[in-house]
C-alpha positions in Angstrom: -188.6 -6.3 -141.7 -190.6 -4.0 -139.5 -190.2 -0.3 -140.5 -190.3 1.1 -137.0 -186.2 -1.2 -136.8 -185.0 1.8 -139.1 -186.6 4.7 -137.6 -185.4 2.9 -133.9 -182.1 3.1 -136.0 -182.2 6.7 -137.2 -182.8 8.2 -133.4 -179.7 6.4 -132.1 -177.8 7.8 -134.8 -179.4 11.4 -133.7 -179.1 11.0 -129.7 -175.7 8.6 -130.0 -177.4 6.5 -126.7 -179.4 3.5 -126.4 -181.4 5.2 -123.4 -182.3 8.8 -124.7 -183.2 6.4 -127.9 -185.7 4.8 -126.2 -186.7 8.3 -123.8 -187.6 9.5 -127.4 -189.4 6.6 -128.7 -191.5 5.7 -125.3 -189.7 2.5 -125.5 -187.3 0.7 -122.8 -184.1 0.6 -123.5 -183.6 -3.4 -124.4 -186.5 -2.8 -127.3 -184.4 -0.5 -128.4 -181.2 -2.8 -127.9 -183.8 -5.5 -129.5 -184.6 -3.6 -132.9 -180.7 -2.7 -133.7 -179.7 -6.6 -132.8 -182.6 -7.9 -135.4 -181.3 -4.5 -137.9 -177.9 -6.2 -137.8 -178.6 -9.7 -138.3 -180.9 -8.8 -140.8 -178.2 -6.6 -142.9 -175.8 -9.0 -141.8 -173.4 -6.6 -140.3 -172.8 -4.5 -137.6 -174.1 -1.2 -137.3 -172.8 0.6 -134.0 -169.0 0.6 -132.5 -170.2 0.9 -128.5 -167.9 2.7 -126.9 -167.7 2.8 -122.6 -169.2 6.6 -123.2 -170.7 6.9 -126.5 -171.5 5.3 -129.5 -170.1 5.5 -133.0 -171.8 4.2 -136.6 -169.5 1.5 -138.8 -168.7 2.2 -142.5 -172.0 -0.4 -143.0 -174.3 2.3 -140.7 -173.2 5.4 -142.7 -174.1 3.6 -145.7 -177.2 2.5 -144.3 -178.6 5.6 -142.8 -179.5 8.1 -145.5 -181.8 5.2 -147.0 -183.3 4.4 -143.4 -184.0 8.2 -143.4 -185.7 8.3 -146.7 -187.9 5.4 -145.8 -188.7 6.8 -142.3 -189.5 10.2 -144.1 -191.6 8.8 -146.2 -193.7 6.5 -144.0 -194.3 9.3 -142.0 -195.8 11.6 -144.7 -197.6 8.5 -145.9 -199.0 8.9 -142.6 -199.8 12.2 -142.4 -201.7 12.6 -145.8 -204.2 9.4 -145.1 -204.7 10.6 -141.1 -205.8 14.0 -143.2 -207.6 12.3 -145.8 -209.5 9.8 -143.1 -209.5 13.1 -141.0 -208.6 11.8 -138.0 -207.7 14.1 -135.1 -207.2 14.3 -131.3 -209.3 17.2 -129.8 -208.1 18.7 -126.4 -210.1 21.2 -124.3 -208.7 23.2 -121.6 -209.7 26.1 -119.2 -208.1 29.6 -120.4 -205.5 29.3 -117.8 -204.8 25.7 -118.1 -204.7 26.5 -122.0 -201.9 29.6 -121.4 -199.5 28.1 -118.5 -199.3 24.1 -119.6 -201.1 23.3 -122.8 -197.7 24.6 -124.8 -195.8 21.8 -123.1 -198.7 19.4 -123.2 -198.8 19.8 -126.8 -194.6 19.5 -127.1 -195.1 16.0 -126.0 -198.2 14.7 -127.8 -196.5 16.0 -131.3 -193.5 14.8 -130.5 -194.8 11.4 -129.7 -197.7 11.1 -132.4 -196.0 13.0 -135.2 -199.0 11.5 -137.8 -201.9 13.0 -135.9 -203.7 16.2 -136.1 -204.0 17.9 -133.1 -207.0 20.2 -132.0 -206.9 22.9 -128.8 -210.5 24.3 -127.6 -210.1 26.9 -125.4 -213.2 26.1 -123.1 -215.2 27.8 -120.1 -214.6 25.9 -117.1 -218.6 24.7 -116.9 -218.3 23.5 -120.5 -215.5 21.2 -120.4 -217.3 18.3 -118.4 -220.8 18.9 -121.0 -218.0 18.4 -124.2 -216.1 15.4 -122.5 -220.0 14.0 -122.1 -220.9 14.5 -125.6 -217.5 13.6 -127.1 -217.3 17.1 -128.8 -213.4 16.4 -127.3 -211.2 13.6 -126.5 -209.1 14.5 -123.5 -210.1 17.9 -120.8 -207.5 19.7 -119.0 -209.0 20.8 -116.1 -207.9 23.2 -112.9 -211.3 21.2 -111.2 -211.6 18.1 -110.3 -214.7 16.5 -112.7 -217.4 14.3 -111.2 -218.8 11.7 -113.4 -218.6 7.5 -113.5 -218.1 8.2 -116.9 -214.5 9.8 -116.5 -211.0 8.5 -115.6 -209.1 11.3 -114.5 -205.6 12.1 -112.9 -204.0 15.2 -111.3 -200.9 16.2 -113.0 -199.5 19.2 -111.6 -200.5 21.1 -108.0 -198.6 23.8 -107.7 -198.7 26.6 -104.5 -200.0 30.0 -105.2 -198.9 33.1 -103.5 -199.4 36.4 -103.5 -197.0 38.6 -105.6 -195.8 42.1 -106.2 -195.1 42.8 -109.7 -193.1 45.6 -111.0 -193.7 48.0 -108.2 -191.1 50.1 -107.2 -191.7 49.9 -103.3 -194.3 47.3 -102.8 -198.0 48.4 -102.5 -200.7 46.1 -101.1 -203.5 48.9 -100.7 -206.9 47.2 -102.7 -206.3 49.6 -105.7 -203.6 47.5 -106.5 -204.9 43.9 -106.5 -205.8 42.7 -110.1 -207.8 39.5 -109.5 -206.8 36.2 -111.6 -210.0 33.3 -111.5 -207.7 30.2 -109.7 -210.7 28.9 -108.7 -213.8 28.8 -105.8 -210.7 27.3 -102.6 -207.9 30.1 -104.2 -210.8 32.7 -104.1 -212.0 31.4 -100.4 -208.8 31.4 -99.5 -207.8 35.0 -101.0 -211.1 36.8 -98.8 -210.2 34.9 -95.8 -207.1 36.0 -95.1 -207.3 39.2 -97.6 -210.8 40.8 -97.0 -210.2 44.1 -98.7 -209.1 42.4 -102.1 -212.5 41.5 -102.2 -213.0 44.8 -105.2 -210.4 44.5 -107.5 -209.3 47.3 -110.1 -209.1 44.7 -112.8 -210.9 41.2 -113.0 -209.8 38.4 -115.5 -209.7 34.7 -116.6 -206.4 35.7 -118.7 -203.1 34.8 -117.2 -201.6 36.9 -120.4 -204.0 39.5 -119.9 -203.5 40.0 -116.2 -199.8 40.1 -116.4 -200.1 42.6 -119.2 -201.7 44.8 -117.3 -199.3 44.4 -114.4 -196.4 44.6 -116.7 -197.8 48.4 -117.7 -199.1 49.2 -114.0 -197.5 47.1 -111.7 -199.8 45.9 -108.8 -200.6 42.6 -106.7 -201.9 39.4 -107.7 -202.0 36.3 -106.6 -200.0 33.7 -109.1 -198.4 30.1 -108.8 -195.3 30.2 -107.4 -192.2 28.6 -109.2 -192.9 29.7 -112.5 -190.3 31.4 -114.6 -192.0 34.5 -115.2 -189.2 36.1 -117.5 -191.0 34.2 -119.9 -193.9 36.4 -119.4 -191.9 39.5 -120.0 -191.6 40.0 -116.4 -188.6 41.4 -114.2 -189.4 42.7 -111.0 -191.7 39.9 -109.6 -191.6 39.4 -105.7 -193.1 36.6 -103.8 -194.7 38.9 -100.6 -197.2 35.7 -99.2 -198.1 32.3 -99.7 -201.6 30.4 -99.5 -201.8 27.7 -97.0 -204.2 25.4 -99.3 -205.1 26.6 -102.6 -203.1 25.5 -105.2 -203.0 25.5 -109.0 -204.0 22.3 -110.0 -204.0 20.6 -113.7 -206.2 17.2 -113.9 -206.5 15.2 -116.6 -209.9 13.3 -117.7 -210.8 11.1 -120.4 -213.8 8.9 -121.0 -213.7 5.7 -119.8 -215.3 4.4 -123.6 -213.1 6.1 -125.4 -213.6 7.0 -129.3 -210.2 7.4 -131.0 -208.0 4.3 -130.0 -205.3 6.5 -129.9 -206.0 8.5 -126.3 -205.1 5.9 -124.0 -201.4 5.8 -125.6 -201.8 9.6 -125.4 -202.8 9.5 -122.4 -200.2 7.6 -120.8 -197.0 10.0 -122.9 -198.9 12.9 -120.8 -198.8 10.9 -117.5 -195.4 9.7 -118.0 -193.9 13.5 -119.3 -195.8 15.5 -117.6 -197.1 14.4 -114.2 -195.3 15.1 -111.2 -196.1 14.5 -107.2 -198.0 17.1 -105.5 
């Protein structure tokens, strides 16, 4: 009997449905259906009452599950100690803003999917993350730049508008000695001294989403962020949406060699693209 039937077997239990089952495990929902049929004729009993609305374990499932636990547990430390011993790792580099707005989710999926494997973040400046995809010093870039090389397969993942915004100013002030300039990127910067000449000197200049809004949280001031974002997060209250930019967006692509290393990044790659990705 396959192991993975009892760990298919222990997230029903935990989501008590087929589908978010499968959601979990990046299966469809009749492998999932699949694995519990083969579980039961294999014990010879049934293991789930289904219900119109939810589903219920039989006497034979409760007895079952604290030993399909144990053996799930233990498979995945087994894992775990020879992915350290052989050490084996995924290594993802991504842009200081890329790294502080999406890389906490991006890394809440790959965990979640690929529990076994180590996982390493390089904070990277935007000219060094093609050189490192190159040279295979990391597996998969995030990138707010599209990357130009036959060597790369590559996907945007997220394009979201940017607009100018007041933040924690009592009236709203839009005078130059209030602009504290965030790097988006050569069109968002374009964009910015087109239409707003005299944020060409700013009083503060950063790569540093966190270090931007801390200053603003402490000063107030204008600055030109994506819009949508939930920026109580941030530790932010009094944030104000005052303009939007035509074109420039915050973009996230994705890019991976096309000869890959690790055999694990095109499975990783496709969790991203299927959890992460969105039209835009």
């Amino acid at each position: 009997m396959d192991i993975r039937f009892l760990t298919t077997f222990v997230e029903v239990v935990k989501t008590r449905h087929f589908g978010k089952a499968a959601e979990n495990l990046y299966l469809t929902q009749s492998a999932v259906s699949a694995r519990i049929k083969q579980l039961e004729e294999y014990f010879h009993t049934t293991l789930f009452v289904r219900h119109r609305n939810s589903i219920q374990l039989t006497p034979a499932g409760e007895r079952l599950l604290p030993y399909a636990e144990q053996l799930s547990a233990t498979l995945q430390q087994a894992k775990q100690e020879l992915q350290r011993e052989a050490g084996e790792y995924l290594v993802c580099g991504a842009g200081q803003l890329n790294n502080e707005i999406w890389m906490p989710d991006l890394l809440k999926h790959i965990h979640s999917a690929f529990p076994e494997w180590a996982i390493k973040a390089e904070v990277l400046p935007s000219e060094q993350i093609s050189r490192q995809l190159h040279d295979r010093s990391i597996d998969i870039a995030f990138s707010s730049e599209p990357l130009k090389s036959e060597e790369f397969t590559g996907q945007l993942l997220k394009a979201v508008p940017l607009g100018l915004f007041s933040i924690n100013q009592a009236t709203v002030d839009t005078s130059p000695s209030q602009f504290v300039s965030i790097d988006w990127g050569s069109k968002a910067r374009d964009e910015l001294l087109t239409r707003f000449a005299e944020y060409r000197d700013a009083k503060f200049t950063t790569n540093s989403l966190r270090l931007a809004l801390a200053t603003l949280q402490q000063e107030g001031g204008i600055a030109v962020l994506p819009v949508g974002l939930a920026w109580q997060q941030w530790g932010l209250e009094n944030v104000r949406c005052i303009d939007h930019f035509t074109t420039a967006q915050c973009k996230l692509y994705m890019y991976f060699m096309k000869s890959v290393r690790r055999a694990i990044v095109p499975d990783v790659v496709k969790v991203v693209s299927q959890n992460f990705a969105t039209d835009g």
